[in-house]
Every structure is written in C-alpha cells, then in structure tokens.
Z-matrix of the N, CA and C atoms (Angstrom, degrees):
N
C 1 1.443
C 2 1.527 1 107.26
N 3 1.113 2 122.29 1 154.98
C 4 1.332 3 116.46 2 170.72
C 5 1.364 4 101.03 3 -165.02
N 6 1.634 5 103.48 4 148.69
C 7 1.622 6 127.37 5 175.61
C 8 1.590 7 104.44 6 -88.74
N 9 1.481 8 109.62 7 134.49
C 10 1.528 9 115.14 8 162.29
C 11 1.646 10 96.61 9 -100.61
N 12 1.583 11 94.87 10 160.62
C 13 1.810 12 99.26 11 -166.66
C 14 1.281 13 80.37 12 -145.65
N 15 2.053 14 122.67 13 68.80
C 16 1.845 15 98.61 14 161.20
C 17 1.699 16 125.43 15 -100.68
N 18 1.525 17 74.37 16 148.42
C 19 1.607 18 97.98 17 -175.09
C 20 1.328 19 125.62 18 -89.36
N 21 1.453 20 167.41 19 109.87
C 22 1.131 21 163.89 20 -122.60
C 23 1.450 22 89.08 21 -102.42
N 24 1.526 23 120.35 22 129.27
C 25 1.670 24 132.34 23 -169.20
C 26 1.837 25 86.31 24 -105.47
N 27 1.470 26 113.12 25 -24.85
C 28 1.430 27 93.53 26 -168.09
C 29 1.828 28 103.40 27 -130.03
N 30 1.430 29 105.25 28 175.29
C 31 1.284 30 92.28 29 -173.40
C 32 1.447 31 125.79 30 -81.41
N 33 1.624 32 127.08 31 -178.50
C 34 1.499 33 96.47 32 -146.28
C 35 1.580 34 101.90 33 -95.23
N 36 1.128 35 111.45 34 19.77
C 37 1.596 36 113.59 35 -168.77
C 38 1.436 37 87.19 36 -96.88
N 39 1.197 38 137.78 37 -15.05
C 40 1.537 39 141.44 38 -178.06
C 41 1.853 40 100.10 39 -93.76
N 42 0.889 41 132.91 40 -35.75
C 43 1.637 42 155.10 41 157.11
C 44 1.209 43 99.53 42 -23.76
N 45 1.385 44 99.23 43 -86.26
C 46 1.497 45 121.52 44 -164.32
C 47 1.247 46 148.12 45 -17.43
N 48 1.503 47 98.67 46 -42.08
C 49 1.950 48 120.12 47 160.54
C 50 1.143 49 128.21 48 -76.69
N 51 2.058 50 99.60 49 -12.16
C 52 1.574 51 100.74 50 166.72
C 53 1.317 52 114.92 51 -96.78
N 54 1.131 53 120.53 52 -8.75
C 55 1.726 54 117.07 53 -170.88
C 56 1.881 55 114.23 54 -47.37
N 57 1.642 56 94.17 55 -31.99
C 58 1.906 57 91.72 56 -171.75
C 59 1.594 58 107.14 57 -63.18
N 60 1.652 59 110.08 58 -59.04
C 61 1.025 60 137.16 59 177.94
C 62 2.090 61 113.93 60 -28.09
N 63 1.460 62 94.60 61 -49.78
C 64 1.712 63 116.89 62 169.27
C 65 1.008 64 104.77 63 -38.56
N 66 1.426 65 97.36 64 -67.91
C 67 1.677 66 115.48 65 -139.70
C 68 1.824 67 104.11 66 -65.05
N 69 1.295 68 89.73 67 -36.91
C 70 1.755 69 99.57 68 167.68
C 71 1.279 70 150.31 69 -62.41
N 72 1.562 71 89.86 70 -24.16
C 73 1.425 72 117.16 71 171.04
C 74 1.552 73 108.41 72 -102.88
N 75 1.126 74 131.48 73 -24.09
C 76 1.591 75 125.87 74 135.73
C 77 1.485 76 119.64 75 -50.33
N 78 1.162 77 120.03 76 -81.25
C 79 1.645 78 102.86 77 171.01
C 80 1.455 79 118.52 78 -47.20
N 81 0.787 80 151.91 79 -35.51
C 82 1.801 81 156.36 80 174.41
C 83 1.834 82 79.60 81 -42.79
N 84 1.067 83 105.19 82 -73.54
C 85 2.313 84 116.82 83 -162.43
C 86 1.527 85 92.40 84 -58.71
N 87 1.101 86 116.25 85 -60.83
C 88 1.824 87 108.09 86 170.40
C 89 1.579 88 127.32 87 -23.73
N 90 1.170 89 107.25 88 -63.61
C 91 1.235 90 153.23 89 -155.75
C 92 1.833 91 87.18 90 -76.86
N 93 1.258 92 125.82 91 -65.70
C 94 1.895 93 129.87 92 -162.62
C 95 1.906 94 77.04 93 -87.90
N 96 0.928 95 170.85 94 10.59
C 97 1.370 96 154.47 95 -164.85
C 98 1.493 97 132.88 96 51.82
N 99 1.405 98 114.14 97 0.68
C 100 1.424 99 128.93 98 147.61
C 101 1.523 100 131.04 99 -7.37
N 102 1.359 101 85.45 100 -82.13
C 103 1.688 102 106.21 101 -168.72
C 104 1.845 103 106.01 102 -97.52
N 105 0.983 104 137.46 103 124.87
C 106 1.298 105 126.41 104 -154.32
C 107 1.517 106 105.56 105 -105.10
N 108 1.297 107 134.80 106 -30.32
C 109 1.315 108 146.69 107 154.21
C 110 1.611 109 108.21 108 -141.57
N 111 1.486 110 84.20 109 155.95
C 112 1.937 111 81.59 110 178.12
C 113 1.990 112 88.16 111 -153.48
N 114 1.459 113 113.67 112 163.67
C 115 1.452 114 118.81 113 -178.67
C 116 1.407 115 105.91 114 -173.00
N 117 1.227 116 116.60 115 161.30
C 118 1.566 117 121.11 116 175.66
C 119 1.824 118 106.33 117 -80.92
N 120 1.345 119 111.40 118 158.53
C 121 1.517 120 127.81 119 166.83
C 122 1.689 121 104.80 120 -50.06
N 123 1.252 122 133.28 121 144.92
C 124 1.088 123 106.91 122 151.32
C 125 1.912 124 124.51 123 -93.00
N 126 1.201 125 97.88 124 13.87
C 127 1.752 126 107.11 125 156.84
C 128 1.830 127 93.69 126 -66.02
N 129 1.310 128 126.16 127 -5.47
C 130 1.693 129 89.61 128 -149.45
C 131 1.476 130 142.48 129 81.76
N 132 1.483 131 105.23 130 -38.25
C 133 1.218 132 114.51 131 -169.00
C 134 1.884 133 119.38 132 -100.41
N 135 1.466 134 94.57 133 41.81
C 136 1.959 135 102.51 134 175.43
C 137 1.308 136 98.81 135 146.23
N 138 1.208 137 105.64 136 -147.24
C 139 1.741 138 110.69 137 -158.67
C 140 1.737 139 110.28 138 -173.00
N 141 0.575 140 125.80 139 158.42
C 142 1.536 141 141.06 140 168.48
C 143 1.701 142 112.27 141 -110.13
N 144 1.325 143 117.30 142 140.94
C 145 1.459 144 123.76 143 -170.02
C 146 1.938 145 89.36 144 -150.52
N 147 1.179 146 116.43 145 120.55
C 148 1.818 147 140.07 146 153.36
C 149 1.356 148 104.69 147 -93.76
N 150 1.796 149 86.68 148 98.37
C 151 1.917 150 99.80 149 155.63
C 152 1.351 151 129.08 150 -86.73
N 153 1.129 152 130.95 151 171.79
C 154 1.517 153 124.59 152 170.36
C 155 1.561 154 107.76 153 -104.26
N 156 1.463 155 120.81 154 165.23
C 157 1.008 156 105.95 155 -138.85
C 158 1.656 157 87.65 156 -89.36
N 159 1.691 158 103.71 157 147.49
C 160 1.713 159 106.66 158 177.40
C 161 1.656 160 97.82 159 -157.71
N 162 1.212 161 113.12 160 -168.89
C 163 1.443 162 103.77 161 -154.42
C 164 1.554 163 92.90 162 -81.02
N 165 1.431 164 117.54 163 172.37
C 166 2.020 165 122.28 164 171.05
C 167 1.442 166 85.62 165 -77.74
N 168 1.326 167 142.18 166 -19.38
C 169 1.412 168 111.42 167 179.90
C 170 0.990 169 100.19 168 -82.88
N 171 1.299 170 147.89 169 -53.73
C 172 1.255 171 136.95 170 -145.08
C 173 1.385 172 104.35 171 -88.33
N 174 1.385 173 123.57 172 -10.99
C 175 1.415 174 133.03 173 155.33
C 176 1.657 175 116.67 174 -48.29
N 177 1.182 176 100.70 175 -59.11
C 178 1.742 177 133.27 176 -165.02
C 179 1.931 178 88.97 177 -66.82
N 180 0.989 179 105.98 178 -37.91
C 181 1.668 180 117.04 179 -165.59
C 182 2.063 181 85.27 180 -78.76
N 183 1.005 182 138.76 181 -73.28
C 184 0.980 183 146.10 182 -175.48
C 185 2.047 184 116.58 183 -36.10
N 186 1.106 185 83.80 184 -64.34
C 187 1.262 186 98.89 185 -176.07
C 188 1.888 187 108.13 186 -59.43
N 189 1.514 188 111.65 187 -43.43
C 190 1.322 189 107.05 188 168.65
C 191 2.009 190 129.28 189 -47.57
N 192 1.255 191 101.12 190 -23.37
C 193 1.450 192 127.37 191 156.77
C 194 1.490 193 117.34 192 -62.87
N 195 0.872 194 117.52 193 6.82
C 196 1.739 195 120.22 194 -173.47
C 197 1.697 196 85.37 195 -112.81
N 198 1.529 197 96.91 196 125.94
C 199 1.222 198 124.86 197 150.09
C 200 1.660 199 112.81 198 -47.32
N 201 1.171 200 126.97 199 -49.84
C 202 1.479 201 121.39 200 164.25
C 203 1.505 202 128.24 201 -67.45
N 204 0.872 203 112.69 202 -6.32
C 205 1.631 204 113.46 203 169.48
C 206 2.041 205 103.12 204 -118.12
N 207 1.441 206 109.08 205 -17.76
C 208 1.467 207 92.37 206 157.52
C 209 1.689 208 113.38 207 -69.17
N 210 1.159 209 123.47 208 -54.71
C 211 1.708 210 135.91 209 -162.93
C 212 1.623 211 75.98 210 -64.08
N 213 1.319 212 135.85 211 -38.32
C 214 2.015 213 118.54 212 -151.01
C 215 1.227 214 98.78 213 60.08
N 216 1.461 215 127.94 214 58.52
C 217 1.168 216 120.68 215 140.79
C 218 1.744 217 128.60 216 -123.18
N 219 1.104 218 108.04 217 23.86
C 220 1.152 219 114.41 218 147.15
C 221 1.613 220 105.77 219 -140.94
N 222 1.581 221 104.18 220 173.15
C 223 1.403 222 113.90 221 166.22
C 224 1.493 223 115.37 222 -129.27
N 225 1.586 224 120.16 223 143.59
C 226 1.453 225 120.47 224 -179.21
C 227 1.476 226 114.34 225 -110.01
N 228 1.812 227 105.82 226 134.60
C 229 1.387 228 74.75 227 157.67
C 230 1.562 229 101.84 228 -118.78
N 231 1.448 230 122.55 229 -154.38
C 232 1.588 231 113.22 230 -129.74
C 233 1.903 232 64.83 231 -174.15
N 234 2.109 233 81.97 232 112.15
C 235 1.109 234 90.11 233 177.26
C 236 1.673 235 94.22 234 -115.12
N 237 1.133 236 134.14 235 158.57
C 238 1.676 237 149.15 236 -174.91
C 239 1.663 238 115.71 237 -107.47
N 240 1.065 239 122.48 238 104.93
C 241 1.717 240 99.81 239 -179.52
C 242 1.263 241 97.30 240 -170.62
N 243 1.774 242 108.00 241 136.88
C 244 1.489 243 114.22 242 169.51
C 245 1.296 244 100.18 243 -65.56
N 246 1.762 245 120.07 244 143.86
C 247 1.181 246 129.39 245 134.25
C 248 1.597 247 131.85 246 -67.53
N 249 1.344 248 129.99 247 90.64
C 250 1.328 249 115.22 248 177.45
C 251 1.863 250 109.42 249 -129.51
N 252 1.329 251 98.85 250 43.31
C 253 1.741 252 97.60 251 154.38
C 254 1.448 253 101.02 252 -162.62
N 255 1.495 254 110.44 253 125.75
C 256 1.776 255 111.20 254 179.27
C 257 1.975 256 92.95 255 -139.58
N 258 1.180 257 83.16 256 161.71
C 259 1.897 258 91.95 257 164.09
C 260 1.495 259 111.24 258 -72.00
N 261 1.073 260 120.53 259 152.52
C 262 1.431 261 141.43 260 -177.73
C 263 1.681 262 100.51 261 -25.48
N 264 1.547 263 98.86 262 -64.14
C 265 1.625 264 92.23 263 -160.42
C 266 1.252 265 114.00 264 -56.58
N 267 1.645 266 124.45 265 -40.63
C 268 1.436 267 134.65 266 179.82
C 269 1.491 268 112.62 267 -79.14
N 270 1.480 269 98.49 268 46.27
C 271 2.017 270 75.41 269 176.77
C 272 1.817 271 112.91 270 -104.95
N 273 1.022 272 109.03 271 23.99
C 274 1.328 273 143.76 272 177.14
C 275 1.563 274 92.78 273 -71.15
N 276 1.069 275 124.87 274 -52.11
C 277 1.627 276 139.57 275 177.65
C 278 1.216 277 121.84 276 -49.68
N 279 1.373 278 104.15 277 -35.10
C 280 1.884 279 110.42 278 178.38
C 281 1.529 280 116.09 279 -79.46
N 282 1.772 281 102.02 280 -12.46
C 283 1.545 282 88.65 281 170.35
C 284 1.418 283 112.10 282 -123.27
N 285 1.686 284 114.58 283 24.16
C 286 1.496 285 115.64 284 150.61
C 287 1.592 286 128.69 285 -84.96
C-alpha cells in the first residue's frame, strides 16, 4: 500500500489549469479501485492520495499520467507501508 504526499513545486496560479485534468485522473483510479481515498491539503498546497498495494512500477507508470507531474507542478513523494491494523469497517485495507 502506499501514501502519495503531493506538494505543489509551483505557485498555485501556475496549478490552476491543471486542477480539471487531476481531478479526472483521480476519479478514473477511484473509479478502477486503485487509489482508495484521495483529498486536497488543507494548507491548499497538495493533497494526499491511498493506493492499494500494486507494483512501484506500475505506480511510477500511473502517476506519470497526472497532469501535475506532466506540467511539473507538483511533486510526490511515495510513501511504502504494510497496512496491518484498521477499525472494523476498514479491514478490507489489510489485504490491499
């Protein structure tokens, strides 16, 4: 499983024309069961995205599809980690 943690590299008036483009390619990963939640910072300034677990390539392959890492205006990093403790409802999580 792994957490993305992106951060906006540029300012957000440079952002801005990509946000539709995002948002689509987040719902698209929503949508196939990929990405398990995703949301903005509440700085504003990036977002958090929960994948399920799949290979770093096919991660690395995914993420190149983001309108924000085509423009380089944000940067991710790409956190790695078993899930093995959730509350009842999410235990669906320990075997993504």
């Amino acid at each position: 499983m792994f957490i993305l943690n992106a951060s906006y590299s540029k300012n957000p008036g440079e952002v801005e024309p990509h946000i539709k483009a995002h948002g689509e390619w987040v719902s698209r990963y929503l949508k196939e069961g990929i990405f398990l939640f995703a949301g903005p910072k509440k700085s504003g300034l990036g977002g958090i995205i929960a994948v399920q677990s799949i290979s770093k390539e096919r991660l690395l392959q995914i993420l190149a599809e983001d309108s924000y890492v085509q423009a380089d205006v944000a940067d991710y990093q790409i956190i790695d980690f078993d899930c093995k403790a959730t509350q009842s409802t999410l235990e669906a999580l320990k075997l993504a």
